[in-house]
ZAKEFI-876369 format. One record per residue (C-alpha): y, x, z; residue in one letter. Coordinates in Angstrom, 3 decimals. Layout:
BEGIN
> Y:X:Z:A .
...
//
This chain:
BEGIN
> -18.017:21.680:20.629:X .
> -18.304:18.851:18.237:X .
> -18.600:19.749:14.036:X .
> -16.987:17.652:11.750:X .
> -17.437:18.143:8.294:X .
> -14.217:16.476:6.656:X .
> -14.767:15.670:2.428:X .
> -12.739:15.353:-0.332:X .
> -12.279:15.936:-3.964:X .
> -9.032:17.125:-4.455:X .
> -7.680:20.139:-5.064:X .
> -7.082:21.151:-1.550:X .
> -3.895:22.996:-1.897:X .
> -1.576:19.869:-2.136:X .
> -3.645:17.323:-0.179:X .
> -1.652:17.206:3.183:X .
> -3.064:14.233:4.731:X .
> -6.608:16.155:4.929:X .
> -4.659:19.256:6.013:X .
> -3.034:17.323:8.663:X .
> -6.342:15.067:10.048:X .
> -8.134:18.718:9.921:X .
> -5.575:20.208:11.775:X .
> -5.596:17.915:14.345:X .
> -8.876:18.308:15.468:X .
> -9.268:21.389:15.597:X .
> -5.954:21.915:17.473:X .
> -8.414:19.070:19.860:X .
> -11.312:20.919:20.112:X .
> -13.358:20.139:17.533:X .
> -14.832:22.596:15.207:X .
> -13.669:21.447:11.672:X .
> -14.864:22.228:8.383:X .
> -13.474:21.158:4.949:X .
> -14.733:20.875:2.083:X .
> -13.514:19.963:-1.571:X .
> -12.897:21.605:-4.873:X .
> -11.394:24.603:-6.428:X .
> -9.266:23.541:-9.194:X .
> -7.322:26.792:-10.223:X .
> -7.111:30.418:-9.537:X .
> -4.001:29.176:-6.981:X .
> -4.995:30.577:-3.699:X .
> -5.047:28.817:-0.364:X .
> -2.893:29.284:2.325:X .
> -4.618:30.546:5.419:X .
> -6.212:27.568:7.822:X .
> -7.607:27.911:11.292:X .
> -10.345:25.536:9.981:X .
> -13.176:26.158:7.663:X .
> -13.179:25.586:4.529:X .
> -15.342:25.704:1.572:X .
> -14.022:25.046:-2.391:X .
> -16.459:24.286:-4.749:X .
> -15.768:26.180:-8.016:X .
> -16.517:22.732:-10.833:X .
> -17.874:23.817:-14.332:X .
> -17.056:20.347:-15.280:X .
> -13.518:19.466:-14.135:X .
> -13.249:15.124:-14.735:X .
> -14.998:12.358:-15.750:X .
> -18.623:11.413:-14.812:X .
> -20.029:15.050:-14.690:X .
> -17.645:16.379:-12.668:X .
> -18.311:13.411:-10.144:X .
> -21.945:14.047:-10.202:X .
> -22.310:17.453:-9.237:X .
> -19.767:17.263:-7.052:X .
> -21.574:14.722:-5.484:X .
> -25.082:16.485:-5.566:X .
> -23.218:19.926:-4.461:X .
> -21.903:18.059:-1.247:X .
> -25.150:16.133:-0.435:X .
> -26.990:19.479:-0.281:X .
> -24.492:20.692:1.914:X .
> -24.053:18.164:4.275:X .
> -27.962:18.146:4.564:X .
> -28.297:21.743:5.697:X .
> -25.289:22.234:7.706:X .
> -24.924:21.142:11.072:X .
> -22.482:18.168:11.954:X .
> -21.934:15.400:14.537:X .
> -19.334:13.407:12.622:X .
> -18.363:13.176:8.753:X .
> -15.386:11.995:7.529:X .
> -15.499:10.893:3.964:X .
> -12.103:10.492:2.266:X .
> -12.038:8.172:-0.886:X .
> -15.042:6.396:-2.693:X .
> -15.524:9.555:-4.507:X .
> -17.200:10.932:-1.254:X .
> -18.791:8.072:0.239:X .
> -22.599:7.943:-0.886:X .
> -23.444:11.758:-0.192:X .
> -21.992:11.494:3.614:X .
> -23.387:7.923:4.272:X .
> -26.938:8.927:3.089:X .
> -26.355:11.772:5.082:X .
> -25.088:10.092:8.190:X .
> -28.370:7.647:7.864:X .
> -30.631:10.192:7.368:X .
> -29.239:12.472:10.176:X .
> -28.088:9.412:12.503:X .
> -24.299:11.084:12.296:X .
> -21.187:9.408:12.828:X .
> -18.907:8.353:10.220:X .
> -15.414:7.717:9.259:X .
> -14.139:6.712:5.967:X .
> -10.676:7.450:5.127:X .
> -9.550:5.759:2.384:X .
> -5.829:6.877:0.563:X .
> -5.766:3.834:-1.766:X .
> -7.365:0.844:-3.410:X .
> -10.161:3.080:-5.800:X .
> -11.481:0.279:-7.466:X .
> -7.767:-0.765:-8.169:X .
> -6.293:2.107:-9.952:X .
> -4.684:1.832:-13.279:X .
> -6.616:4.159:-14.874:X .
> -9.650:1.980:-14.365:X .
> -8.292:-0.792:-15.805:X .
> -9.691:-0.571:-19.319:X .
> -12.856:1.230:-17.730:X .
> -14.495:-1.591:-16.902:X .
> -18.169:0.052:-16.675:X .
> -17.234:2.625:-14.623:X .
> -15.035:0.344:-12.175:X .
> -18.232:-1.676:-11.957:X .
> -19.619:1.455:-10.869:X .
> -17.418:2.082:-8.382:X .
> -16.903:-1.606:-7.151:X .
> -20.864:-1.509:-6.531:X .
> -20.793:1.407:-4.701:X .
> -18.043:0.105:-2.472:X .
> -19.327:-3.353:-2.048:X .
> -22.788:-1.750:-0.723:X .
> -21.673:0.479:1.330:X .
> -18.453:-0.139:3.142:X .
> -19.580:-3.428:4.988:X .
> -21.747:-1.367:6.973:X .
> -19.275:1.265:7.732:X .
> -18.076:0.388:11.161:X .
> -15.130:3.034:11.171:X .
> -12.388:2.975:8.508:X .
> -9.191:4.116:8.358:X .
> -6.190:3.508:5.462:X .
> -2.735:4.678:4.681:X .
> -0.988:0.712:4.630:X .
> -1.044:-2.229:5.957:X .
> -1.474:-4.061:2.859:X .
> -4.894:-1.802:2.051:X .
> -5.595:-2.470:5.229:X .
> -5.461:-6.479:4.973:X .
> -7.169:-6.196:1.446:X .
> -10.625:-4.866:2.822:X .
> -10.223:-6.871:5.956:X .
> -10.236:-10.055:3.691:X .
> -12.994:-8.520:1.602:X .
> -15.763:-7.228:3.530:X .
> -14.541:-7.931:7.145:X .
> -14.005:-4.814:8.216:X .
> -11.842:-3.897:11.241:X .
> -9.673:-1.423:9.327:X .
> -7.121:1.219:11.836:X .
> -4.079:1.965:9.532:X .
> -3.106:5.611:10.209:X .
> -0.142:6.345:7.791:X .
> 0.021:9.536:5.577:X .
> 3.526:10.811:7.315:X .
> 4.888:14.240:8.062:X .
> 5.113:16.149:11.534:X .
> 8.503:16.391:12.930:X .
> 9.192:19.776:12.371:X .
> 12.461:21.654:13.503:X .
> 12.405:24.595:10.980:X .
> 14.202:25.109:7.577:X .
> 15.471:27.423:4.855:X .
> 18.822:27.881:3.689:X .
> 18.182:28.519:0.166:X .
> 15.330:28.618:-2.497:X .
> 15.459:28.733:-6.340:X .
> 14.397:26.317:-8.876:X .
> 15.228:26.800:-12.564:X .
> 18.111:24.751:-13.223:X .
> 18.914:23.602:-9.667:X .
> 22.221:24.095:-8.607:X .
> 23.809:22.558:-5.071:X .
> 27.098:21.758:-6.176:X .
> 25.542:19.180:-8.554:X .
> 23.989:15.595:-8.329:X .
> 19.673:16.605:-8.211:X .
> 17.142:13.878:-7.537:X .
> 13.670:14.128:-7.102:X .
> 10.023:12.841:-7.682:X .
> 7.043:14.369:-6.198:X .
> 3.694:13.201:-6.641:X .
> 1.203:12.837:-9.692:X .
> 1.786:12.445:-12.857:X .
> -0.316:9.855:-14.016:X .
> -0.384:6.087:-15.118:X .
> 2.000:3.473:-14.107:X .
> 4.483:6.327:-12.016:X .
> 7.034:4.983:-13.268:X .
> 8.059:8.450:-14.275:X .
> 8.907:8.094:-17.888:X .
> 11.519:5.433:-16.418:X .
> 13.179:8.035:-14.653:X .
> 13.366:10.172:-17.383:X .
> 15.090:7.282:-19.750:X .
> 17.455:6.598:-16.466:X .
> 18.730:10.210:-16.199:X .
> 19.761:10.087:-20.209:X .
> 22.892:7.921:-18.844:X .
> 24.486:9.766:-16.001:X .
> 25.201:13.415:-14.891:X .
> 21.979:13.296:-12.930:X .
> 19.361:16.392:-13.362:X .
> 16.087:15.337:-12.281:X .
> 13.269:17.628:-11.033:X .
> 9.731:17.032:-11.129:X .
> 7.037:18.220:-8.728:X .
> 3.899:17.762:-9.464:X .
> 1.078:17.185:-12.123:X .
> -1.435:14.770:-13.448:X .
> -2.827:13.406:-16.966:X .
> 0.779:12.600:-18.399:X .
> 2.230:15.702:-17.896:X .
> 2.168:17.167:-21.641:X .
> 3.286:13.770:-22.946:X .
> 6.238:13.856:-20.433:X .
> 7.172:17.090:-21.418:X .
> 7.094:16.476:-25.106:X .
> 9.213:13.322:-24.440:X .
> 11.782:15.118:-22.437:X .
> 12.098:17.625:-25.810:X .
> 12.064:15.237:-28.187:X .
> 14.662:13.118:-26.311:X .
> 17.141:16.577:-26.007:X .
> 16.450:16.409:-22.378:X .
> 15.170:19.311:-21.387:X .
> 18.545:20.635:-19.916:X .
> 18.148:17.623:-17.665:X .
> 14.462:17.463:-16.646:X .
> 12.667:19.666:-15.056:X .
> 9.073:20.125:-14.406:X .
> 8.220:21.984:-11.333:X .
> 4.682:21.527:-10.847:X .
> 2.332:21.055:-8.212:X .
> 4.336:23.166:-4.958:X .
> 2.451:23.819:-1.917:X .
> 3.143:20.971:1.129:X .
> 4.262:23.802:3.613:X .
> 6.797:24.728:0.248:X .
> 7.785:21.202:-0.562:X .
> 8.888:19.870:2.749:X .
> 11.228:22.044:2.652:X .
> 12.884:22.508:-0.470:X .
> 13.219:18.556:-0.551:X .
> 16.165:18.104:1.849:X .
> 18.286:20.060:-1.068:X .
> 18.515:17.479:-3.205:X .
> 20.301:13.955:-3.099:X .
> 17.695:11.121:-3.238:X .
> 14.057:10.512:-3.753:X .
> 12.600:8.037:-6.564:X .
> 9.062:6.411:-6.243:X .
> 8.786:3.846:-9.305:X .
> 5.155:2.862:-9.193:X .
> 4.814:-0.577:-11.417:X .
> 3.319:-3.008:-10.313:X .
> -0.093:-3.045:-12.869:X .
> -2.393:-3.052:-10.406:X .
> -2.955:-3.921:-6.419:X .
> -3.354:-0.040:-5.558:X .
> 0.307:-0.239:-6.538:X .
> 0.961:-3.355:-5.167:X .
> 0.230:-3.203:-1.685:X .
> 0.542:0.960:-1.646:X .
> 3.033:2.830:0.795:X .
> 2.912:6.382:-0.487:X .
> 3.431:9.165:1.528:X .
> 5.889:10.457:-0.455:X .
> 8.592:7.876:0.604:X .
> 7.991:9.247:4.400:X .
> 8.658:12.750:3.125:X .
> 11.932:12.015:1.682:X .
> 12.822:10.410:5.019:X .
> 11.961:13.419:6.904:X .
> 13.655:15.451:4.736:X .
> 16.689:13.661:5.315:X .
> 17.200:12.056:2.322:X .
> 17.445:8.194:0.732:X .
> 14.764:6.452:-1.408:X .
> 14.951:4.250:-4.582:X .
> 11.875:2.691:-4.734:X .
> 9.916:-0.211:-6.788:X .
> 10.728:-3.751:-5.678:X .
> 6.669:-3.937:-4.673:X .
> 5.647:-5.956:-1.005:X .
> 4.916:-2.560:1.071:X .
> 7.948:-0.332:-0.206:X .
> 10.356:-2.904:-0.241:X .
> 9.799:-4.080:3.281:X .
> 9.573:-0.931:4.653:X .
> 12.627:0.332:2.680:X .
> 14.902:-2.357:3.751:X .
> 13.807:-3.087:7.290:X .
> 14.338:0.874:8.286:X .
> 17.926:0.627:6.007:X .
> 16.432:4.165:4.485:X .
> 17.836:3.536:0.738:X .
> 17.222:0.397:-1.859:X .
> 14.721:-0.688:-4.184:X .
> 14.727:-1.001:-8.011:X .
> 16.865:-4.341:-8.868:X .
> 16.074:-3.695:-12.747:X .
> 13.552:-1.385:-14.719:X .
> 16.247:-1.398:-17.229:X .
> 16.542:2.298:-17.501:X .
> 20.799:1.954:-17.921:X .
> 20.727:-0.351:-14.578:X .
> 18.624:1.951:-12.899:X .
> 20.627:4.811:-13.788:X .
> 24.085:2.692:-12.187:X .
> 21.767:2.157:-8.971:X .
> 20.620:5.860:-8.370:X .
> 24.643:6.608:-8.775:X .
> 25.552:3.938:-6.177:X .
> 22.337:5.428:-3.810:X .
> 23.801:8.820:-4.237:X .
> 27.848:7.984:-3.521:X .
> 26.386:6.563:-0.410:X .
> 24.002:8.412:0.889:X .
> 25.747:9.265:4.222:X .
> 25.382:5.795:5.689:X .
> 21.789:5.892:5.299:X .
> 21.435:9.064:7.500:X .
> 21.776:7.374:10.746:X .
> 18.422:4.797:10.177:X .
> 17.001:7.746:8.141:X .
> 16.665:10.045:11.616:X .
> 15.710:6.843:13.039:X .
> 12.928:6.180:11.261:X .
> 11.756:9.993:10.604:X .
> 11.216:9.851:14.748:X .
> 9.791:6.512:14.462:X .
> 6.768:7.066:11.573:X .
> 5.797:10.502:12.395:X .
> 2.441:12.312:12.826:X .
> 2.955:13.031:16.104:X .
> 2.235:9.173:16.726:X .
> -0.519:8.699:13.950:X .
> -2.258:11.407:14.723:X .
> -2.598:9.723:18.428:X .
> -4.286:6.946:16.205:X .
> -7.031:9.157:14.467:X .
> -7.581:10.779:18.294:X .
> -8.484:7.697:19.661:X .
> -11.312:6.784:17.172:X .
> -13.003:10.475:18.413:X .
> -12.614:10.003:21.447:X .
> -15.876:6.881:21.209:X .
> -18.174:9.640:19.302:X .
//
């Protein structure tokens, strides 16, 4: 049985893609072990796989990257593997020295454009970090996989690479719930939602201004660097009967209690090209949970928004128009249902996961 040691630095408790890639090989055969970090006392749900959380002393910035770095070197050198699979630049070095040194296999999975994040924007020595590390390593990586086509295209064009896009979308799944609680949800009224982090350029704080103009209650899930300055908005604005922050929910939670509400919102500006060209995986999960998406006017959402007939995209980020648009979204939302079960069958992991199966099978 082939070991694959599968890397990340997330929090593992809401990271479904790596749930879903580990899951799949070891449903395969393989004998799967992930590791990444423990960010809070929040426990784990129980996995078939293996998997290892390292507890951080130092939880950002350069330190935090370090160790982590050093911690997962160490471990990759004295456990046994055939393949690694590094996901994000954050985890490349450690498992390509490794994979030299031990003449592995390797597969780097990269969820966005690192070097292209807003918050390196005004970082400009560390994103020259970064774009070194990336610019001497992942020419000679021969097997990469992305969540978009327009990632995808953006490292073909810069280092060559032949890139296999294997998009971050749910498993069709038959089960449900009929109810669940969440503080100031209530079914007869209108409910919209945003999942995801809460960090730079979300477009979150858009939503929040939107919301101010209609009888629209908006709920939250999630967290990230904004969240206190969101929250202190939302009171200061007389909001807070309106907005409500959830906080992070666990993927085998979420998929479920999303169908509930009315329609999804993914706002992402368009500051940088991780934003640009990104697809997130959040618009698929409001699509398998049944429901429409307002999305940014940006190349990858828009097209895929409009071609599957799934919703609209933002005509203004004038928070008044915006608020007339998720209305006219919502009084409609029955005629997107038909393309929406179209497309749920049509990007599902049942069919990516046939993707990531494919590279193994060569190892």
């Amino acid at each position: 049985m082939k070991k694959v040691i599968v890397s990340v630095t997330t929090d593992l408790i809401s990271d479904h893609r790596v749930h879903k890639m580990c899951l799949s090989l070891y449903n395969n055969g393989f004998d799967v072990t992930l590791v990444g970090r423990k960010k809070n006392s929040q426990k784990l749900a129980l996995r078939p796989y293996k998997v290892i959380r390292f507890n951080m002393f130092f939880k950002k910035g350069f330190l935090f990257y370090m160790f982590f770095n050093l911690r997962l070197f160490f471990l990759l050198l004295v456990k046994k593997s055939h393949i690694l699979i590094s996901n994000d630049l954050d985890t490349i070095l450690p498992n390509f020295l490794i994979s030299k040194l031990k003449k592995l296999h390797i597969i780097y999975d990269s969820h966005e454009l690192f070097t292209e994040v807003p918050e390196l924007i005004s970082k400009k020595k560390i994103k020259l970090f970064w774009l070194y590390l990336e610019s001497n390593i992942f020419p000679k990586l021969k097997n990469v996989i992305t969540v978009s086509d327009g990632y995808a295209k953006f490292y073909k064009k810069k280092y060559g690479n032949s890139i296999t896009v294997i998009k971050n979308v749910p498993s069709l799944d038959p089960r449900t719930i009929n109810n669940f609680s969440l503080p100031g949800f209530k079914l007869d009224e209108k409910n919209i939602i945003y999942q995801g982090s809460l960090n730079k350029d979300r477009g979150i704080d858009l939503m929040i201004k939107a919301v101010k103009f209609i009888d629209v209650k908006l709920f939250i899930l999630g967290s990230g660097d904004l969240e206190l300055s969101l929250q202190e908005y939302v009171i200061k604005e007389n909001l807070t009967n309106k907005v409500f922050f959830v906080g992070r929910v666990p993927f085998n939670d979420l998929k479920y209690i999303t169908k509930f509400f009315d329609l999804g919102l993914s706002f992402e500006e368009n500051s940088c090209l991780a934003y640009r060209y990104s697809l997130p995986n959040k618009v698929f999960d409001y699509i398998h949970a049944g429901i429409p998406v307002l999305s940014s006017d940006l190349p990858e959402m828009s097209n895929f928004i409009i071609s599957n007939k799934v919703g609209q995209t933002l005509s203004s980020r004038e928070p008044k128009k915006i608020a007339e648009q998720i209305l006219e979204v919502i009084s409609n939302k029955n005629q997107y249902q038909k393309d929406i079960e179209k497309t749920k069958n049509k990007y599902c992991w049942q069919k990516e996961e046939k993707k990531l199966l494919k590279l193994f099978n060569y190892f």
